[in-house]
C-alpha positions in Angstrom: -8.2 -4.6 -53.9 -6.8 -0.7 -54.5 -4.2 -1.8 -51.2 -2.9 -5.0 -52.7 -0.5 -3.2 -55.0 0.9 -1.0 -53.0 1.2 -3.5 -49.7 3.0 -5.9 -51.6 6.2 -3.7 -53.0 6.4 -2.9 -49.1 6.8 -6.8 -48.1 9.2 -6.9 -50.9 11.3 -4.5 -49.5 11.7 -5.9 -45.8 12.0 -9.8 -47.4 15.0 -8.4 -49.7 16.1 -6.5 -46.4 16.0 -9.1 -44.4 17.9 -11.4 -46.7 20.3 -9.1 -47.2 21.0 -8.9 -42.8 21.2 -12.4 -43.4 23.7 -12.6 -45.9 26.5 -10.1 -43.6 25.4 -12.6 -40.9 26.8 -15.4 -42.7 30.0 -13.5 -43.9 30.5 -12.7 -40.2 30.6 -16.4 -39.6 32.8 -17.4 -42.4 35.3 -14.1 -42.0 36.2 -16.3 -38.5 38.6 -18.0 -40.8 40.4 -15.0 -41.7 44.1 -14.8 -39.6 43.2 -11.4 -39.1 40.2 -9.8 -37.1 37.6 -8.5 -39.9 34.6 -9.9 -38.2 33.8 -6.5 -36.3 33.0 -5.0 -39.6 30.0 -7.6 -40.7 29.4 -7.6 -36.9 28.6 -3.4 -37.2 27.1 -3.9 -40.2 24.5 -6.4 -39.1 24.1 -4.6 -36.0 23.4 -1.2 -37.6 20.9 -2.8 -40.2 19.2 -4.4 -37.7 18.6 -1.3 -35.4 17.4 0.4 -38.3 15.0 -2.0 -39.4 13.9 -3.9 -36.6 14.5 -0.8 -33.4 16.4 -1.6 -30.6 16.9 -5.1 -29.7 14.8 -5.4 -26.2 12.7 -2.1 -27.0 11.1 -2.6 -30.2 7.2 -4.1 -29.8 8.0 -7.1 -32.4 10.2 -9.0 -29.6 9.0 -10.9 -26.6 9.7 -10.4 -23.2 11.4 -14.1 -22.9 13.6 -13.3 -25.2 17.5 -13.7 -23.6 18.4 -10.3 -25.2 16.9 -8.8 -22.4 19.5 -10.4 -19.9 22.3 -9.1 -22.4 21.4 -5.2 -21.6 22.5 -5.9 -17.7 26.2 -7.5 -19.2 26.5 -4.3 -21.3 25.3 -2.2 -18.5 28.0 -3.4 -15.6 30.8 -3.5 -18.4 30.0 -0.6 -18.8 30.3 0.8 -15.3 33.5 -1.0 -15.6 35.2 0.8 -18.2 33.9 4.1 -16.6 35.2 3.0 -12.8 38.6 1.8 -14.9 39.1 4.2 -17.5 42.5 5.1 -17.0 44.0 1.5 -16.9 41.5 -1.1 -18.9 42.2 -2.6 -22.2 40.7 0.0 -25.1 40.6 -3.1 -27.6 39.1 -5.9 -25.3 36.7 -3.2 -24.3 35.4 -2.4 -27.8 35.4 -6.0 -28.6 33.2 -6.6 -25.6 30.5 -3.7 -26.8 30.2 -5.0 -30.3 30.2 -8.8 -29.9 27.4 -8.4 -27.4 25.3 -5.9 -29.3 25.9 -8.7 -32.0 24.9 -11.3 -30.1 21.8 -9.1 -28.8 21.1 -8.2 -32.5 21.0 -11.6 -33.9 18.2 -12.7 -31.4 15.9 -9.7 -32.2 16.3 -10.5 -35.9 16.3 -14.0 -35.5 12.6 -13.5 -33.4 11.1 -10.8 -35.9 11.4 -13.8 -38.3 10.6 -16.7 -36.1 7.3 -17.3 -38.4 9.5 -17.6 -41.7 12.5 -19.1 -40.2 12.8 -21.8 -42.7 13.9 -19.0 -45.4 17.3 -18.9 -43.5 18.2 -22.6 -42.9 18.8 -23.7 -46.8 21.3 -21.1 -47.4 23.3 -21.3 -43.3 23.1 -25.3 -44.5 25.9 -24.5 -47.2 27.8 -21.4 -45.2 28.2 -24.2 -42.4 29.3 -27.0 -45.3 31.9 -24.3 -46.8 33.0 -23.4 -43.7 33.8 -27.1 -42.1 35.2 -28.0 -45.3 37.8 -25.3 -45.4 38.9 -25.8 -42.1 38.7 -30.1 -42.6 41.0 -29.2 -45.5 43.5 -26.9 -44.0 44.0 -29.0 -40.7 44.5 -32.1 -43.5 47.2 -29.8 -45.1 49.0 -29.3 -41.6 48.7 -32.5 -40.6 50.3 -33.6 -43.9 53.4 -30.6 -43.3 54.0 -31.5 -39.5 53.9 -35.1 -40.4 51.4 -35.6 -37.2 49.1 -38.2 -38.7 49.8 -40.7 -36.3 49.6 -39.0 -33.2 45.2 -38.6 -34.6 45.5 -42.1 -32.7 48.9 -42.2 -30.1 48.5 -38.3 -29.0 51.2 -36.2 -28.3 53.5 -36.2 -25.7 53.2 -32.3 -24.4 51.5 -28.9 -25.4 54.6 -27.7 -26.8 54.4 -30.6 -29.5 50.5 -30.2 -30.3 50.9 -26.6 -30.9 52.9 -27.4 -34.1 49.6 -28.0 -35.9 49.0 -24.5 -35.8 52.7 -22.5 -36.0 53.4 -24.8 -39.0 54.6 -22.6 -42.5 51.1 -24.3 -44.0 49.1 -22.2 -42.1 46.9 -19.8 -44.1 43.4 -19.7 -42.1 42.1 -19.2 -39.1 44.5 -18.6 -35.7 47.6 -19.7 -35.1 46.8 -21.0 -31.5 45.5 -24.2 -31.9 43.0 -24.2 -28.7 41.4 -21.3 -30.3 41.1 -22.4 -33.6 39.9 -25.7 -32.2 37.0 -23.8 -29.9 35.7 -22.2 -33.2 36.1 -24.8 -35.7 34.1 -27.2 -32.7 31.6 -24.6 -31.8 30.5 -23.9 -35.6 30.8 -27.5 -36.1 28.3 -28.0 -33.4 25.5 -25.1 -34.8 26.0 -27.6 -38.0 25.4 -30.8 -36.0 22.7 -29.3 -33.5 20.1 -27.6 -36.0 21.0 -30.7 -38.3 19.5 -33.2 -35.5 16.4 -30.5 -34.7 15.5 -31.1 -38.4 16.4 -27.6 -39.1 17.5 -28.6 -42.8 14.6 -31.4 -43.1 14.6 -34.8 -42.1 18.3 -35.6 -41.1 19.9 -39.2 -43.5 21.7 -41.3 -41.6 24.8 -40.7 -43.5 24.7 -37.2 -42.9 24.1 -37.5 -39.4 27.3 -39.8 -39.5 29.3 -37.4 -41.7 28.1 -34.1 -39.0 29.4 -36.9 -36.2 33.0 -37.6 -38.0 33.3 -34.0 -39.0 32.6 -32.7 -35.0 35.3 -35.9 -34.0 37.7 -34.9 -36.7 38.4 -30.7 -35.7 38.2 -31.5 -32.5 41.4 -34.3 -32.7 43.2 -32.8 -35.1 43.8 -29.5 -33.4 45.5 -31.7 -30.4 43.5 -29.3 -28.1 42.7 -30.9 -24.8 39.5 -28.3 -24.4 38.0 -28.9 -27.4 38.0 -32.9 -27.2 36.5 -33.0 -23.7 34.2 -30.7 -24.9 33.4 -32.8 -27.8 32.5 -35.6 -25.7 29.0 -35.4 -25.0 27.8 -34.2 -28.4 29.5 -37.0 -29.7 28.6 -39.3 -27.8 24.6 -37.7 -28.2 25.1 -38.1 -32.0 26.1 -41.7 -31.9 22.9 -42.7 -29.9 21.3 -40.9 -32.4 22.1 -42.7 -34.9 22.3 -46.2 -33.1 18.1 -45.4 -32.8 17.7 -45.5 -36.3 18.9 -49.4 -36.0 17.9 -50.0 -32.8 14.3 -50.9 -31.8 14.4 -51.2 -28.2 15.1 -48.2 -26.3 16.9 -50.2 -23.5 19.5 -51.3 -26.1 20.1 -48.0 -27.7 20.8 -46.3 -24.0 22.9 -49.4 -22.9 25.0 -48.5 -26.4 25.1 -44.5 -26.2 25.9 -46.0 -22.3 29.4 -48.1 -23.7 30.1 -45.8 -26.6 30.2 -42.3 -24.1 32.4 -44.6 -21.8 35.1 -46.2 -25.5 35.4 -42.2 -26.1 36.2 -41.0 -23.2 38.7 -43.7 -22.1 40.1 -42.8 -25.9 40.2 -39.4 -25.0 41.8 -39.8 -21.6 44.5 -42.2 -22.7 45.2 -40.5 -26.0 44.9 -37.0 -25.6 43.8 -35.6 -22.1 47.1 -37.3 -21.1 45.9 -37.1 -17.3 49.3 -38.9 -16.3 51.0 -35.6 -17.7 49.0 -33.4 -15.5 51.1 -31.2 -12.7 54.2 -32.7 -13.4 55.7 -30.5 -16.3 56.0 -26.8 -16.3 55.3 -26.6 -19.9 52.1 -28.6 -19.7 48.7 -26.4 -20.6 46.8 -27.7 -17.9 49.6 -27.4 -15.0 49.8 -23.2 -16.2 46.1 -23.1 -15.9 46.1 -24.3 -12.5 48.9 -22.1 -11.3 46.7 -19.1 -12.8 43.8 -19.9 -11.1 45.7 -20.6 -7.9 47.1 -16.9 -8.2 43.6 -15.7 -8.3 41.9 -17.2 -5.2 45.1 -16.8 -3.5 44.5 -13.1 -4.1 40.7 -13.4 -4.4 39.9 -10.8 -1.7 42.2 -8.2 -3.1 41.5 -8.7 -6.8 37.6 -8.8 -6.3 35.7 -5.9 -6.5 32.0 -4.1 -7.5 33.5 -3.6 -10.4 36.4 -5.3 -11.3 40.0 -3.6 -12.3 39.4 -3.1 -16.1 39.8 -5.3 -19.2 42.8 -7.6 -19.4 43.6 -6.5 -15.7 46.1 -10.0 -14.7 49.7 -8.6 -15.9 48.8 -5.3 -14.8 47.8 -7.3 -11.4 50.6 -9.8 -11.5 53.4 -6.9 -11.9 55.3 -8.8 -15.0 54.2 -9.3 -19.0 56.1 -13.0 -18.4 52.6 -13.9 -17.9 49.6 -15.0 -19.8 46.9 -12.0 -20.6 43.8 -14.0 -18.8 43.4 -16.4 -16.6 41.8 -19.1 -19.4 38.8 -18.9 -17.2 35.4 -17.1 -18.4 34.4 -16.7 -15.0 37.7 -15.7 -12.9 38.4 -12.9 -15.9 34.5 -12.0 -15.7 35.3 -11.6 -11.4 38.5 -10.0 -11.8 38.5 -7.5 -15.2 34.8 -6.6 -15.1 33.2 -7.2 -10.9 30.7 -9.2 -9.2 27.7 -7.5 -11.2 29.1 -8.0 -14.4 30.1 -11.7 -13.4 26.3 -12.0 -12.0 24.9 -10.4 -15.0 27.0 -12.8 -17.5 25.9 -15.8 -15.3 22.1 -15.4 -15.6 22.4 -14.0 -19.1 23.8 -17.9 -19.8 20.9 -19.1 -18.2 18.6 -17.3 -19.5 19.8 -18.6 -23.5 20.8 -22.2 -22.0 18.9 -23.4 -19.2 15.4 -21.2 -18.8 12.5 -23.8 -19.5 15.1 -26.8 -19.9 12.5 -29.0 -19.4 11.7 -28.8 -23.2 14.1 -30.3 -25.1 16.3 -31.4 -22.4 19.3 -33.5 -24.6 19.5 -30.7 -27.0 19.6 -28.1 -24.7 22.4 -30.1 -23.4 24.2 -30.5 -26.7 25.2 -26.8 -27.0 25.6 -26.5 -23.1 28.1 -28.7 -21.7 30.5 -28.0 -25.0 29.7 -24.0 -23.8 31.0 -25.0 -20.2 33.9 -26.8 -20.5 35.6 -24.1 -23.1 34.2 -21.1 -20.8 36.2 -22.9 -18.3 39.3 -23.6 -19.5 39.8 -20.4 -22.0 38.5 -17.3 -23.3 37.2 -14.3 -21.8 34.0 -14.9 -22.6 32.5 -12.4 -25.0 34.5 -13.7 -27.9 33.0 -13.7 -31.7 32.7 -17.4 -31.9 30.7 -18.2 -28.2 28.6 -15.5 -29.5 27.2 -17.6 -32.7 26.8 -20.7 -30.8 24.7 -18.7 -28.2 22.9 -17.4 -31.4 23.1 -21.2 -32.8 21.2 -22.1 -29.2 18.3 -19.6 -29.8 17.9 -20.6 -33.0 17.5 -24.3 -32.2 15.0 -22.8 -29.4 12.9 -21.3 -32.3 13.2 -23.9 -34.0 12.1 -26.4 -31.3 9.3 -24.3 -29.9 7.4 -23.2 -32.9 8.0 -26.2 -35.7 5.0 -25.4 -37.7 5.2 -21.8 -37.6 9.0 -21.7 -37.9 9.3 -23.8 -41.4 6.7 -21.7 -42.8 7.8 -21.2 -46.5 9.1 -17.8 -47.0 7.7 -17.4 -50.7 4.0 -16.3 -50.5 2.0 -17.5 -52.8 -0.9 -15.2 -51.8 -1.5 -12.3 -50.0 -2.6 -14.7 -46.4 1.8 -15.3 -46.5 2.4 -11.5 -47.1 0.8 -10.4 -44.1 2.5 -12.7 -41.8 6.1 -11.3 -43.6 5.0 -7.7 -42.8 4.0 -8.6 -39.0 7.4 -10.0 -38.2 9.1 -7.5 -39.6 10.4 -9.9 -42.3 
């Protein structure tokens, strides 16, 4: 009895700790918003605390050895070799960006596992940081939409790139990134933490009509960013949502695939008439898709020069291509991985997306799904890959893996109500 007081100021102190990680976690997901790049400061913030707290993410004895953030350390490891091999000519800033996203990334899942038996303490308040955060950008695409007077084209599409990137360079514009493909990618991928934790039962048992409203809100900032990326990769999760849904009125299982079956096939003919605009494809020079393809074909032209151990350095294509009239990537994850950073760092990156995606997929298959097709098709049509928003819905995917693998353990309340709860806070680190 002599122990109790003095163990349970101690639990205290790593709950009030914990919640406090938790809290620059969230900021770090709602400063994506901000026009300009302030997320690296709640990203070294949350990073530092949780070294101190919790050790080094892979070392420390609270985390398993499934954990993915053990396939992170080879990433950092060859990127690093990379810098060092390419020193002289790799991109300082796209270097430090790639360090700190991925010790991010590496430090939300060690947090994220030291609390796995009270993960229920962190879904109430994510719940309204995802709710503020879709509203803000539902209301500023609603405000450009009104400016640019590009309503309509929700339902016609647009005609060219050039046009749908006035949704973002419009005088209205006072979040987020200009570029309307990237603030599509985040607006989807945090849209799709929301929807994907929602259907888990992450926030208790999911209403219909907020399954609905998760399913409209996913639709809506993926269509009204005009962004041909996003709304392909919006397709299955969409599509999965609706079927969700249709079960709730739907007795027979037959019916319910047969209608998930027609309503995957109404969006994507919507999708491929409307906006994909495949009819547009290779026959304009100004057309997205037709400067992707002449990228890429620059690259395999040149594969066997351009291809090393360890790549050419960070942002390496100009430098490469002998002219700055030229994009700074090659909107491909996987070309930039091969090109800027080597076959090792490409191999390592590979794996490492395995390893959070598809190890054990027979658990969970659909959802698994839901966070890795979206994942795919962006990774293969833009970004470099170590970006700050790919790096929450990676953290988004473990947490649903939590979540899914340890359901009784993981909505454990986090208020102990005697001393039986207050052990389990102090074992996890919590």
């Amino acid at each position: 009895m002599l122990l109790e007081p003095t163990a349970r100021p101690c639990t205290y102190r790593l709950r009030l700790q914990s919640r406090m990680l938790f809290y620059v976690w969230q900021a770090g997901l709602l400063s994506l918003l901000s026009p300009i790049a302030i997320y690296p400061v709640f990203f070294a913030l949350f990073s530092g605390g949780v070294l101190l707290a919790h050790g080094v993410p892979g070392i420390s004895r609270q985390l398993r050895i499934k954990s993915p953030v053990f396939f992170v350390w080879p990433v950092l490891f060859f990127g690093t070799l990379s810098t060092i091999v390419n020193y002289q000519q790799t991109d300082l800033k796209s270097a430090i960006k790639f360090f700190v996203n991925l010790f991010f990334l590496m430090s939300s899942v060690h947090f994220f596992d030291a609390h796995r038996n009270v993960l229920n303490a962190f879904f109430k308040p994510l719940r309204r940081t995802f709710k503020l955060f879709l509203i803000v950008v539902t209301l500023q695409l609603m405000v450009n939409l009104a400016l640019t007077g590009m309503w309509r084209q929700l339902f016609t599409g647009v005609s060219n790139s050039v046009e749908a990137y006035q949704i973002g360079g419009s005088a209205g514009f006072w979040i987020g990134n200009e570029n309307k493909n990237i603030l599509g990618s985040k607006a989807l991928m945090i849209a799709l933490g929301y929807a994907g934790l929602l259907r888990a039962g992450a926030f208790g048992a999911p209403r219909t009509s907020e399954l609905l409203l998760a399913a409209l809100m996913v639709g809506f900032v993926s269509l009204a960013t005009f962004g041909r990326t996003v709304v392909a990769a919006a397709l299955f999760p969409l599509s999965l949502y609706y079927l969700d849904i249709g079960r709730r009125f739907m007795r027979s299982r037959t019916l319910t695939l047969i209608a998930g079956l027609f309503i995957f096939i109404a969006l994507f003919g919507f999708v491929s008439e409307k906006l994909l605009r495949v009819s547009m494809i290779g026959r304009s020079e100004m057309d997205g898709v037709t400067s992707r393809l002449t990228l890429w074909k620059f690259y395999f032209n040149n594969a066997t020069e351009f291809t090393s151990m360890f790549g050419n350095g960070f942002l390496s294509l100009r430098r490469l291509f002998g002219s700055n009239d030229i994009e700074d990537n090659f909107h491909n994850v996987y070309i930039n991985m091969l090109c800027d950073l080597g076959i090792a760092a490409t191999a390592a990156y590979v794996i490492m997306i395995w390893a959070f995606f598809l190890a054990g997929m027979t658990h969970a298959l659909l959802s698994r799904l839901f966070f890795f097709i979206p994942f795919i098709v962006i990774t293969n049509s833009q970004y470099l890959g170590y970006e700050s928003d790919l790096v929450y819905l990676l953290s988004f995917t473990y947490l649903h893996y939590l979540l899914t693998h340890s359901v009784p353990s993981a909505t454990r309340s986090i208020v102990p109500a005697v001393g039986d709860n207050d052990m389990a806070l102090s074992a996890t680190g919590g």
